[in-house]
N, C-alpha and C positions, 0 to 999 in steps of 0.2 A: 272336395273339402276346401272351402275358402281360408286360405293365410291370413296370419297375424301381424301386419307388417309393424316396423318399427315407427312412431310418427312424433315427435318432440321438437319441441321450440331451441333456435340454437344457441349460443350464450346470450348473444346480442338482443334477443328478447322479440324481435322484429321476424326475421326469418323461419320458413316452419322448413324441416329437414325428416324427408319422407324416405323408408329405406326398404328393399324388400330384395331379397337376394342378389341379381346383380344390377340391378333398378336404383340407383341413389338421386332422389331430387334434392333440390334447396330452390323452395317457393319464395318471394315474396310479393305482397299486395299493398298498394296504397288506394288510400279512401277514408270515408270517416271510420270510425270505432264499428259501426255494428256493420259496415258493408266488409270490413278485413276478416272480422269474426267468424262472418258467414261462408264467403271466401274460403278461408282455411278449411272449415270445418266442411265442405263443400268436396274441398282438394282429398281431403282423409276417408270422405267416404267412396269418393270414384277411386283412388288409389288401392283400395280394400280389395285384393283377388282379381288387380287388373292384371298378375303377372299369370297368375292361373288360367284367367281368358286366354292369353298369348302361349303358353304350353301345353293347352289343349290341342293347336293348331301349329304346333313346332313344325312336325313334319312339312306341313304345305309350307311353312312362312320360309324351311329353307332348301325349299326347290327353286331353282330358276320360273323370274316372272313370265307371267305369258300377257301381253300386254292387251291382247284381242280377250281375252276374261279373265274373271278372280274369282274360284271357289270358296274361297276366306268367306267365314261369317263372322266373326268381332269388328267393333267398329277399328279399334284398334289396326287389326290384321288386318282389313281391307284400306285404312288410311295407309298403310305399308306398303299394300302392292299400288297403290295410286301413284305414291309417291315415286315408286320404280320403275315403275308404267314405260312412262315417257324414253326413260334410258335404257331400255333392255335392246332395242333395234341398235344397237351402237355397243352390245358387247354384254356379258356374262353379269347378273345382278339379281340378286334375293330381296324377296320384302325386306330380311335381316339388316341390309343396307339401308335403312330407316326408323329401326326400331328405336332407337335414341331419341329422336326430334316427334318420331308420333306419339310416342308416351308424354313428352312434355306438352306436346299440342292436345291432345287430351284432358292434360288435368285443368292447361291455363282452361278451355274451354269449359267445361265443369264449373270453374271457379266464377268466368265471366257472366257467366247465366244466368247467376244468383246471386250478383251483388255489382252494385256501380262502384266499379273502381278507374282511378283517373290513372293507374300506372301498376304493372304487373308481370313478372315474368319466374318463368318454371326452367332451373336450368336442369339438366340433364348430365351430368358428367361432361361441362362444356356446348353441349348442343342446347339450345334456348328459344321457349317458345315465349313471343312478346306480345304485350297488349300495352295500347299509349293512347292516351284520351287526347284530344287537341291540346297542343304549346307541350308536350311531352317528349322527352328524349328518353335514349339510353346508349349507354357508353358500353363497350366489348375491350376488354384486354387480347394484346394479341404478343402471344410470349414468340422466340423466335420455334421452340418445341415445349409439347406441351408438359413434357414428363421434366424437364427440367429448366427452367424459366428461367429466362435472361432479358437480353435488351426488347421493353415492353414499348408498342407500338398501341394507339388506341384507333378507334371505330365509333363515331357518335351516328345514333339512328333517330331522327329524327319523324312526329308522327305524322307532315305530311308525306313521307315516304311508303311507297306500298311494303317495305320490307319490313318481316314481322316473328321471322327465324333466321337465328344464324346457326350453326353447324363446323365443327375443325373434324377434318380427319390425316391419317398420313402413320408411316411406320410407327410413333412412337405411341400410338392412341391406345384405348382400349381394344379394338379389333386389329386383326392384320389387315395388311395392305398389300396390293400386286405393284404396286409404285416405291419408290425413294425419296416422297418429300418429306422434312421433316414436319410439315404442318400445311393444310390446304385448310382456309376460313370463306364459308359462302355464305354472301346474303340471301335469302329468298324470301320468299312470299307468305311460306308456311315453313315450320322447321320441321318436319320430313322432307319436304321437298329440297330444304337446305341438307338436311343429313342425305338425303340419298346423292345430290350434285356433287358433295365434299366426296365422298364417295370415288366416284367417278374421275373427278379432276382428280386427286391423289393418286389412284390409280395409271393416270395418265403421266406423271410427272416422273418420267423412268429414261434408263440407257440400258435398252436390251442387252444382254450377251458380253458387258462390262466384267470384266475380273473383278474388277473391287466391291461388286455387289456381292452377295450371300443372300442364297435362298432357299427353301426347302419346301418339300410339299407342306399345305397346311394342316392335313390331317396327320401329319406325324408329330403336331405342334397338341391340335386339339381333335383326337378321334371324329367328335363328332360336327367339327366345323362346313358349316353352310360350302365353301370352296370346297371343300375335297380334295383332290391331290394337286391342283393349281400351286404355284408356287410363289410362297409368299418372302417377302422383304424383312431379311434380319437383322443383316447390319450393308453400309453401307462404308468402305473406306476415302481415304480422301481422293476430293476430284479435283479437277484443275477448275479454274476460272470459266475459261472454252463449254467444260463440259456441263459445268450445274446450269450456265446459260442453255444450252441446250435441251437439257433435261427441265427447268423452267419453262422453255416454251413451246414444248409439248403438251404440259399442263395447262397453258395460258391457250394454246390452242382450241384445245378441248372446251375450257369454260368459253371460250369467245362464240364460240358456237351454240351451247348452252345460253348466254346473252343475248345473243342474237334470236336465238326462238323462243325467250322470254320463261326460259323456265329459274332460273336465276337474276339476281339482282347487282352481283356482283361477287370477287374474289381475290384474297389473298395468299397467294404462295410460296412457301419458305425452305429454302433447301440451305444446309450449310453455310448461315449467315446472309447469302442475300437474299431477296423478295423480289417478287412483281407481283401487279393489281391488275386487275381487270374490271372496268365497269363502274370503279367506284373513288370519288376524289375526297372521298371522305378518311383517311385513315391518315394519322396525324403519329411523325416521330421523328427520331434520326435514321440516317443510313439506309432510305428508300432509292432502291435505281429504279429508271423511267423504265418505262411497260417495254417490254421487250416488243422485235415484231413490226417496227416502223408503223406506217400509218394504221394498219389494222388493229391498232392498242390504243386506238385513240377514244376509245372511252376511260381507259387506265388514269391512274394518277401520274401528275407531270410532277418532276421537282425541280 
């Protein structure tokens, strides 16, 4: 039985705000009058019982990927495992780990098909799928964590740039994390590919066997979570200076690696006030330290 999801324009008159259990977009499209019209109306019918497609397929979407094939048949569910494809040879990862960025990659795609629009993107509870015509940007906020927003750092994506999703993950997100950052921002290509990398580097961004971590299995969190009894990041106490460097460039590791084989575009890192970048000199604020890592960060921002 196909769902009725929620689909209303938001005060601003401009944004359409599509809602279906724990699926919340906020679309918007630029172009003239009748290409945004069509657009939207575009967005609302591919978003109709996309979430049903996906819980047909719960089961496979949260088993560990097999990168060698994907029994997935939704476009959806097989843009999932593609997107975790690449990462599963390097450690434990479910389609689940891109269900964010594929649902937004989805609709923007839907949306572009059917109407010339010069500027366009679908966020996803922060994960964002982008479309930009030539001489088109787009700006990313990047809070220090995402559950409670502080000193804001920006990201301008510009459209000769191949990056076309970006992706935040880390302890405070919507899903748990195996990591301690409080926020990992990836550029990529596609925004699954960005949601599954964010993924991964946050994951990465840890101090094993630390006292002051708190963990607990994840299934004592959520019965039915994709992890299982893995043990996920609850709270994190305070670390020394030494330590969040460390645990920074574990994560920076990881994406640099990722950068290097071309499945990301760039990355952001945020544990307890400070950051590193990886890949990208585009991120514009106060209180950036240089890429950790000596010369191998030298795609990183300088300040």
């Amino acid at each position: 039985m196909t769902r009725a999801p929620q689909i209303q324009f938001l005060a601003d008159g401009r944004r359409l705000h599509l809602q279906d259990g724990p699926i919340d977009l906020v679309v918007e499209a630029s172009g003239s009058d009748a290409d945004v019209r069509a657009a939207y109306a575009t967005a609302a019918r591919r978003f109709t019982g996309l979430l049903d497609e996906l819980c047909a397929e719960l089961p496979l979407l949260r088993q560990a990927a097999d990168p060698a094939r994907c029994l997935l048949q939704g476009n959806v569910a097989r843009r999932m495992h593609d997107a975790v494809a690449p990462f599963a040879a390097d450690g434990f990862i479910t389609p689940m780990a891109a269900v964010a960025g594929a649902v937004a990659e989805e609709i923007l795609a839907a949306m572009t098909a059917n109407a010339q629009l010069t500027r366009a993107y679908v966020n996803n509870g922060g994960d964002i799928a982008l479309h930009l015509a030539d001489g088109e940007h787009f700006t990313v906020g990047l809070a220090d964590r995402p559950d409670a927003p502080g000193l804001l750092r920006t990201m301008t994506i510009h459209a000769d740039a191949p990056t076309r999703g970006v992706a935040t993950s880390g302890r405070h997100g919507r899903s748990f994390s195996l990591g301690i950052a409080d926020a990992v921002t990836v550029l990529a290509r596609t925004a699954s590919q960005a949601d599954a990398a964010a993924t991964v580097v946050a994951n990465a961004v840890d101090l094993p066997g630390h006292p002051a971590i708190l963990r607990c299995p994840a299934h004592d969190l959520q019965p039915d979570s994709d992890l299982g009894a893995r043990p996920v990041t609850r709270d994190v106490g305070e670390l020394s200076l030494g330590e969040i460097e460390d645990a920074l460039e574990a994560g920076a590791t990881r994406a640099r690696k990722w950068l290097a084989a071309g499945l990301i575009d760039g990355a952001a890192l945020r544990l307890q006030g400070e950051m590193v970048s990886v890949g990208t000199r585009a991120i514009e604020g106060p209180g950036l330290r240089a890429p950790l890592g000596g010369p191998a960060a030298q795609g990183g921002i300088h300040v």
